[in-house]
TITI-998723 format. One record per residue: x, y, z of N, C-alpha, C in turn; residue in three letters. Coordinates in steps of 0.02 Angstrom, whole numbers, plus 50000, padded with zeros to 5 digits. Atoms other than C-alpha are relative to their C-alpha. Example, Ala and Ser with C-alpha at 12.3 -4.5 7.8 and 13.67 -1.06 7.14 Angstrom:
2
500454994150000506154977550390500455006050000ALA
499584994149997506844994750357499615005550037SER
REM end
This chain:
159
500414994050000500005000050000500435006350000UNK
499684994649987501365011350042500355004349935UNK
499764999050087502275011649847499405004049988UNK
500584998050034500435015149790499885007450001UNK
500184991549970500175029749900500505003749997UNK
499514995450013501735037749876499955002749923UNK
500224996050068501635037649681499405002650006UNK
500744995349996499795045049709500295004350027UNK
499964992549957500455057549820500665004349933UNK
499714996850058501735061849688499965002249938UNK
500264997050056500605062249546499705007450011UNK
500384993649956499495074749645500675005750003UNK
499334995849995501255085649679500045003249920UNK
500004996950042501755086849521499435002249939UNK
500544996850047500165090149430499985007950017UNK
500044992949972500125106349536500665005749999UNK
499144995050028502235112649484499665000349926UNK
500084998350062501535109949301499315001349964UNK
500934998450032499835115849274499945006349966UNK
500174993950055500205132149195500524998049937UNK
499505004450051501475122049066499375001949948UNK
500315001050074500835127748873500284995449958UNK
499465001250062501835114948771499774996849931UNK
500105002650072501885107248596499754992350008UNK
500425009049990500825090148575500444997849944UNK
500135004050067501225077848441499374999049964UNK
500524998650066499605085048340500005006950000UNK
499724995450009499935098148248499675004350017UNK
500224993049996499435114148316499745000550077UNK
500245001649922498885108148487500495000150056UNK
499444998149929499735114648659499604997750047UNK
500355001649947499265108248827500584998850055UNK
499445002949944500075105248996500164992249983UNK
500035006450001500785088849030499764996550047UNK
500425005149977499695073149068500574997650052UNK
499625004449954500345065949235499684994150033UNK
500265005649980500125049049265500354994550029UNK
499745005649942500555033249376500174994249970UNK
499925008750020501445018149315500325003449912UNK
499855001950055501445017549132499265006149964UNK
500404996950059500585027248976499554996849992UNK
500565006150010499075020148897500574998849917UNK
499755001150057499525012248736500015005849936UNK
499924993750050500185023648594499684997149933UNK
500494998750066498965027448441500455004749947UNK
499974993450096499315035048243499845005350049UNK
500254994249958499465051748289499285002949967UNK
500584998850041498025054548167499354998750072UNK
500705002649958496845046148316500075001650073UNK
500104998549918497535052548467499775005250018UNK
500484993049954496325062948573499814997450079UNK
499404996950019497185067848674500545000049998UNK
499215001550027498825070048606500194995450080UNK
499515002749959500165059248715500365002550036UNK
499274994149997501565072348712499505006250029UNK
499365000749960501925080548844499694996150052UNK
500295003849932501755069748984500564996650042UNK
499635001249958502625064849143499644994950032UNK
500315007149969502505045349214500495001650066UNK
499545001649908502935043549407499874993349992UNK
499965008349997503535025449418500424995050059UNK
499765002549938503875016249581500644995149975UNK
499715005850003505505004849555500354996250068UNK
499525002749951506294998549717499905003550056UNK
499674996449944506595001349902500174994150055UNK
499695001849964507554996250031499885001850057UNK
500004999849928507454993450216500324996850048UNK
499345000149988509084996050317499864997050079UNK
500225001349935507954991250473500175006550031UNK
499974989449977508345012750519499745003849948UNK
500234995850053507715019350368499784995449942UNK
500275003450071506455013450209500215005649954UNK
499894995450043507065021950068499784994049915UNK
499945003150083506195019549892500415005749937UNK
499974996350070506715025349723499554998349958UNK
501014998750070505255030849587500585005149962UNK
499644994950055505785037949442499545005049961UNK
500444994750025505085052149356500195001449899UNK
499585000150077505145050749145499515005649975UNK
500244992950023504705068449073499974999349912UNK
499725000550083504475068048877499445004649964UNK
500454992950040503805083648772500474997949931UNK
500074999250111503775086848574500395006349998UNK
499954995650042504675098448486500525000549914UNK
499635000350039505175099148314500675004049979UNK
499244994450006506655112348338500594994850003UNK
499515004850004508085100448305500415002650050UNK
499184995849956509555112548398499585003550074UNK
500414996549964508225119548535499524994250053UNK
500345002549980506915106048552500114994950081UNK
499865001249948507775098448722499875003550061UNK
500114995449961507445112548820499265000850037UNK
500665001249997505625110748811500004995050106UNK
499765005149955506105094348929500385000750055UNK
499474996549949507665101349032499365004550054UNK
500144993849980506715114849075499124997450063UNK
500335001749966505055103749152500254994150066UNK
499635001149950506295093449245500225003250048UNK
499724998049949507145104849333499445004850024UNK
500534996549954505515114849388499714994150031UNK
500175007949951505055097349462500364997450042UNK
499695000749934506475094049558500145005950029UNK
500014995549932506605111749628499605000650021UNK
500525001049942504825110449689500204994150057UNK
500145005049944505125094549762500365000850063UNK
499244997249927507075098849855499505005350016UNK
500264995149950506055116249920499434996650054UNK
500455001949967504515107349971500164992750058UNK
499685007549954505325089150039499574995750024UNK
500555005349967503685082150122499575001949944UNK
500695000850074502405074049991499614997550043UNK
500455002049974501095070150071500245003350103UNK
499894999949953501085068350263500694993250034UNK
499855004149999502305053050247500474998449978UNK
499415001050053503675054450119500335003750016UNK
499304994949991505465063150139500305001049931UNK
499405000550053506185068649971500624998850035UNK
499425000549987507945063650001500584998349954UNK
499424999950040509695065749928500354992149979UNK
500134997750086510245062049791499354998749966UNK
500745000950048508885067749673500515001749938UNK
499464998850043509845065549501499275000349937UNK
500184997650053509265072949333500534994949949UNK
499735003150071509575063749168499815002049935UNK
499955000050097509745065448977500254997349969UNK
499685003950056509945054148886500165002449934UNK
499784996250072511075057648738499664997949933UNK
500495002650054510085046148629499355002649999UNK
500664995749981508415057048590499794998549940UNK
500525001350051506885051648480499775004949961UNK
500414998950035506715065348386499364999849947UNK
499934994149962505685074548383499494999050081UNK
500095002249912505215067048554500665001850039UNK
499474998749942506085072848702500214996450070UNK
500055004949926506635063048865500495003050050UNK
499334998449966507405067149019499624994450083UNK
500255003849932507345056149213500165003550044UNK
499914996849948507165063449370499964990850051UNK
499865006249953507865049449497499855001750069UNK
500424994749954507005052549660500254994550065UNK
499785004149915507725042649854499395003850046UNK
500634998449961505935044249945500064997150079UNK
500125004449958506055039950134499404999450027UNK
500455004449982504765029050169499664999050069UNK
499995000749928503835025050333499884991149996UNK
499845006749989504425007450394499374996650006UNK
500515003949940503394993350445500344995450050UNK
499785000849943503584989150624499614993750026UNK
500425004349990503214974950711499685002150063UNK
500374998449906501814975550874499644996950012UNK
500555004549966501194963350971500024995049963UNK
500215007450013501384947850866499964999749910UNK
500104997250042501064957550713500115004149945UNK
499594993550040501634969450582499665003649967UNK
500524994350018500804985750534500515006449962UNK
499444992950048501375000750403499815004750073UNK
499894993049967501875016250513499835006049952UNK
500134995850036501085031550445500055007350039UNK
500154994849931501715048150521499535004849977UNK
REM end
């Protein structure tokens, strides 16, 4: 339950750093913020049939965590990917919604009532890029609240 509710609490987060976002769709002429969603995309359509467009959109995706028995720490990754056909330019689009996503998160630090952003939060770019698709990862160390045992039993801790 705890994975679950953290990416929910992180979709919720960043929907609210990028809600005034105008950007370029993959259909032509169409701008919109980007779609933020949990897990995975839905399956990709001809752009002829997508409504609405795909592009831009940011997946929060739980992969891993660890528990040191003193600290749960997961990592979720954050994959950012906007349109633009500017060949020498079009990266920026991307750069530029990353890093307003991890400086909300480092200023803010508590997602929810329950989560710790925590260091290292690493930014990526991959040098390989789909034009004219854009990609970049935001790598995210979330601490977690343990589960403890009591009485016989074991229960999530929620502070």
């Amino acid at each position: 339950m705890t994975p679950i509710l953290l990416v929910d609490k992180l979709v919720e987060f960043i929907e609210t750093v990028v809600t005034e976002y105008n950007l370029a769709t993959n259909v032509n002429g169409i701008y919109k913020k980007p779609q933020v969603v949990a897990g995975y995309l839905n399956e990709k359509k001809p752009r002829q049939q997508q409504e609405p467009p795909d592009y831009p959109f940011i997946i929060v995706r739980y992969i891993k965590d660890e528990d040191t028995g003193e600290q749960n720490t997961a990592t979720v990754k954050v994959y950012i990917g906007t349109y633009s056909e500017d060949i020498q330019n079009g990266w920026r689009d991307c750069m530029n919604v990353a890093t307003h996503i991890k400086q909300a998160l480092l200023k803010e630090k508590f997602i929810g009532k329950a989560f710790i952003i925590d260091y290292p939060v690493k930014t990526e770019m991959p040098e390989e890029q789909s034009y004219p698709e854009w990609f970049a990862i935001l790598t995210l160390n979330v601490v977690i609240p343990q589960t403890q045992e009591e009485g016989g039993y074991i229960k999530d801790v929620f502070v």
